[in-house]
N, C-alpha and C positions, 0 to 999 in steps of 0.2 A: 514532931521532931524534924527540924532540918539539918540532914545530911551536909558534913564537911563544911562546917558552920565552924570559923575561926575559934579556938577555946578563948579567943580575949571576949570575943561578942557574948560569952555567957551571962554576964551579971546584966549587958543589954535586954538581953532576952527577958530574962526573967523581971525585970520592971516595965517591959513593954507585953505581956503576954498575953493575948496572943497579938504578935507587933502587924504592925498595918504597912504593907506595903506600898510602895508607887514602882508600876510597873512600865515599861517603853519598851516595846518593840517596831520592828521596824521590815521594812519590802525589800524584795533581795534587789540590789540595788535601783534600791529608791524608786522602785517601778510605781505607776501611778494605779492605787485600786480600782477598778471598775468595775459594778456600778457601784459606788459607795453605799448610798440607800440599803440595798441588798447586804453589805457588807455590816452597816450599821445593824441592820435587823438580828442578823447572826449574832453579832455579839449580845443583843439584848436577851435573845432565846440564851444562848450556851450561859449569860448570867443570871438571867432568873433562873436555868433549869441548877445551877448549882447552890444560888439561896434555896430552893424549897425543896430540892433532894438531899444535898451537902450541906449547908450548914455554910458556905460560904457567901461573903458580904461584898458585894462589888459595889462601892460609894461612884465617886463623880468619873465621868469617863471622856474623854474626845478620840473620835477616831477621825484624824486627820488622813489625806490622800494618799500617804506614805509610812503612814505610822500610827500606831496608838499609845493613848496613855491612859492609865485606868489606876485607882486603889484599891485593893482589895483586901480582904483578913478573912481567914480561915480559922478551922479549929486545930487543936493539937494536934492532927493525925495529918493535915495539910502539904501537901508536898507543892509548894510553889512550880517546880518548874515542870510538874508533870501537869501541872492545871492551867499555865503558860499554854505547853505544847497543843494540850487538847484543846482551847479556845483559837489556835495559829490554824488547827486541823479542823474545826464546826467551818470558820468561816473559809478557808480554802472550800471547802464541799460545799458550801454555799453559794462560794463564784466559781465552781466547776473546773476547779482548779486541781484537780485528783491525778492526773499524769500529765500536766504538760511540766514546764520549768518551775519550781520552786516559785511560792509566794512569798515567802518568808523566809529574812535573814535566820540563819540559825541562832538560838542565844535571845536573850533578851536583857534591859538593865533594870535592876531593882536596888532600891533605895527604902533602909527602914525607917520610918515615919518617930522623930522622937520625939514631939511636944506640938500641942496644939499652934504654938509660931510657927510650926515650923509646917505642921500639915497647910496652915492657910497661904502660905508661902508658895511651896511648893502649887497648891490648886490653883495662885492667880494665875503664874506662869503657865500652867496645863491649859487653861483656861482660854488667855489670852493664845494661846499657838494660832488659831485661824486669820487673828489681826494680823498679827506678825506675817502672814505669810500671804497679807495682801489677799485672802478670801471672802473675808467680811468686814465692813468697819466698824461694826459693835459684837464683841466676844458673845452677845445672845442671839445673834443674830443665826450663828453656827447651827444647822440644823443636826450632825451628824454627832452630838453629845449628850451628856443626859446623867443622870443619878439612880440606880439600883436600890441601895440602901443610902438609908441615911446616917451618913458617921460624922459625929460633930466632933472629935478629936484622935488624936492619935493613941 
């Protein structure tokens, strides 16, 4: 059940169930992670630990120097932004980030995934962010992304 969930989104809901998120968060400003490696690791820990204890699916992911983008699907009981916060909290503790200034902007942007065009769509874009941003000149090139589960539609 998600909480203060528009009543128009209902009939979304329930033809996307359980609907597959794209998630984006982002460094309080735009500070640059270090050491990303480190950073990338944490994420992969705090997503496999939630496929094999939760039930949670984390597809294609890039975690760029300022931000991440990830997809993810839960099950009914899934509380997006509590499962947000606690992946913002693994990798903070990860880069020893526990009392100095904030790593992370608060908040994060999620987008529900409603058709297979649209999931592929959305992943070129996530995908491509490294080119875009002059790191690498081939999107495989990105060392710091990867696939959790594999979700072949929305």
């Amino acid at each position: 059940m998600i909480k203060r969930r528009p009543p128009r989104l209902e009939q979304i809901f329930q033809s996307y169930d359980p609907p597959l998120f794209l998630i984006t968060f982002c460094t309080l400003h735009r500070a640059r992670i270090e050491p990303l490696n480190l950073a990338h690791k944490a994420f992969r820990t705090y997503a496999l630990r939630g496929r094999d204890e939760f039930n949670i699916a984390v597809g294609r992911y890039v975690v760029m120097p300022d931000h991440v983008h990830l997809f993810v699907r839960g099950g009914p009981d899934f509380e997006i932004a509590k499962w947000v916060n606690g992946l913002k909290r693994a990798m903070s503790v990860a880069l020893e980030r526990k009392t100095s200034r904030p790593l992370w902007q608060p908040g994060f942007f999620d987008h529900v995934m409603r058709s297979d065009e649209s999931y592929g769509q959305k992943w070129g874009y996530v995908r491509d962010n490294a080119v875009r941003h002059g790191l690498v000149t081939a999107s495989d090139a990105w060392p710091h992304q990867g696939e959790i589960v594999t979700i072949d539609r929305a």
